[in-house]
C-alpha positions in Angstrom: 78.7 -164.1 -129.8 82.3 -165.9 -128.0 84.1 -167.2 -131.1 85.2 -170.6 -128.9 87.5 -171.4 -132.0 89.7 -168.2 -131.5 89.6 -168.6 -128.0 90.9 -172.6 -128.1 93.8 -171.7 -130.5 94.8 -168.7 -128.2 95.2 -170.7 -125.4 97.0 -173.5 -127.4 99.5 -171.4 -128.7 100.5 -170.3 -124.9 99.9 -174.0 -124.3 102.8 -174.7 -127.1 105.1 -171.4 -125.7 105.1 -172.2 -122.4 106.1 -176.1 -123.5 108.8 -174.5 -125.6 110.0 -171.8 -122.6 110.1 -174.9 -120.2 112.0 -176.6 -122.5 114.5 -174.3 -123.0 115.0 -173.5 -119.4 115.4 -177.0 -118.7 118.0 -177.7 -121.6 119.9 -174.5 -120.4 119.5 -175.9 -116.9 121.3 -179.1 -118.1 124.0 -177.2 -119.5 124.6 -175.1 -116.5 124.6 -178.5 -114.8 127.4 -180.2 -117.3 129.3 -177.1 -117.0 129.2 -177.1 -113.3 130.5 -181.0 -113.2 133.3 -180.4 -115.3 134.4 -177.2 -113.4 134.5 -179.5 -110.2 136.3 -182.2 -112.3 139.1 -180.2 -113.8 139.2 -178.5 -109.7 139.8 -181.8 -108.4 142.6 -182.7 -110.2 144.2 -179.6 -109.8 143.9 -180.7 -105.9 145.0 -184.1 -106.3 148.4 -182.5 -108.1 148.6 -180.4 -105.3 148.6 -177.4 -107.2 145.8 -175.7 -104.8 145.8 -175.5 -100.8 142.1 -176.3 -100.3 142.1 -175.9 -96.1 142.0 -172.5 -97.3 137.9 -173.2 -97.6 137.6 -174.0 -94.5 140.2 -171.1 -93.1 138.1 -168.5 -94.6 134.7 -170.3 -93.6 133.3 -169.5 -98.0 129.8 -170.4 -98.8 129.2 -172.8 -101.4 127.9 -171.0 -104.0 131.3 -168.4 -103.2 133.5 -171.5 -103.1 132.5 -172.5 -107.0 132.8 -168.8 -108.0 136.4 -169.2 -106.8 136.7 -172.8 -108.0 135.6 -171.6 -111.3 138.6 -168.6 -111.2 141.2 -171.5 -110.2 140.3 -173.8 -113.0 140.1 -170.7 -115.7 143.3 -169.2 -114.1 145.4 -173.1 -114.7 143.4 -173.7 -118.4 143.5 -170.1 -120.4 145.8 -167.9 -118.1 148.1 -165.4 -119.7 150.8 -166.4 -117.6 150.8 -170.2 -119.0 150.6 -168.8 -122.6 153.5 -166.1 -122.0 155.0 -169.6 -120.6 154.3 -171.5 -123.8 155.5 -168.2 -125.6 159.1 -167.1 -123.8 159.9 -170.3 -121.6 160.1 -167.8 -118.3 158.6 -169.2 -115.5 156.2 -166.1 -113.9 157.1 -165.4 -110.2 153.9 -165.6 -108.3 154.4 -162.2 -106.8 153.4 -161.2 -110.2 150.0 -162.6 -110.4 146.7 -161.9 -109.1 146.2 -162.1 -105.0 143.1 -163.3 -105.5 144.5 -166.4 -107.2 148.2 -166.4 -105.3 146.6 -167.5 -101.6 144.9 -170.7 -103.3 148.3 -172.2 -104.7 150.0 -174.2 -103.0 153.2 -172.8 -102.8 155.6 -175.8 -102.3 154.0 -177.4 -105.6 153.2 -175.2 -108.2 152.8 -175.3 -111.9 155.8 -175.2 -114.5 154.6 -172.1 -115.1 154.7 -170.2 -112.1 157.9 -170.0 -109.5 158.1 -169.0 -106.4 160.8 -166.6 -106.5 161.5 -163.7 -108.8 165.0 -164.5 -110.7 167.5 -161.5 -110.4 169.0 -162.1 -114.0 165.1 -162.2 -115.5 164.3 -159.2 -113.5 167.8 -157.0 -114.1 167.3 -157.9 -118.2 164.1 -156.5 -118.0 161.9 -160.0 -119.1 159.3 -159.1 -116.4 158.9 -155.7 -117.5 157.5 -157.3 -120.9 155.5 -160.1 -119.3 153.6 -156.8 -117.3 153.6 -155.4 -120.6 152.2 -159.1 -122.7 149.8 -158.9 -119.4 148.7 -155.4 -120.0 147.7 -155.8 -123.4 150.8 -152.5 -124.5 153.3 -155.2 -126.1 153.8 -153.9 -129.6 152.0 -156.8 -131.8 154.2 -159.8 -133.4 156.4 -158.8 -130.8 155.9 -162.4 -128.5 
């Protein structure tokens, strides 16, 4: 004999999972999506300071979903990078030499940042100060040392 009782609350309780899965997917789609706007946001003010040389998109002929990968670097690089905190630490501008290609050929290089310069300083380089921004970098600066 079919127990039709059973059988009704088995297929509401995938009925109510599948409502909750949905759910879920489209929340974390809405995330993604807020996320996604903001990183776009926070890029195009970086391009109307003229921080970043966007022709470079078209130079290089990028995809769209490689062009927010790489939008997504810039904006992490301006908001959390180690070279603005070692900035905010010591005062020294960092010498884009010193910092990652894949970020240096998206700056634009006749407006950057207060904390990146174009040129390496002789004095800052002679006394040894961008030997312990490599070091800060790296991670081997002794601790309590910045």
């Amino acid at each position: 004999m079919v127990n039709y009782k059973r059988k009704y609350l088995e297929m509401k309780l995938k009925y109510i999972n599948a409502k909750q899965k949905a759910g879920m997917d489209l929340e974390q789609d809405l995330q993604r999506l807020e996320q996604e706007d903001l990183i776009e946001q926070q890029y195009d003010d970086l391009f109307k300071n003229k921080y970043i040389d966007d022709d470079m998109f078209n130079y290089m002929n990028i995809d769209d979903t490689n062009k927010f990968d790489i939008k997504k670097q810039l904006v992490d690089f301006f908001n959390s990078s180690e070279q603005k905190k070692w900035y905010d630490k010591t005062g020294q501008q960092i010498p884009i030499k010193l910092i990652n290609k894949n970020i240096t050929i998206w700056l634009n290089i006749n407006k950057l940042p207060t904390f990146l310069t174009k040129t390496l300083d002789q004095y800052d380089y002679m006394s040894g100060v961008y030997d312990e921004y490599l070091m800060y970098i790296s991670g081997t600066a002794p601790p309590g040392s910045y």
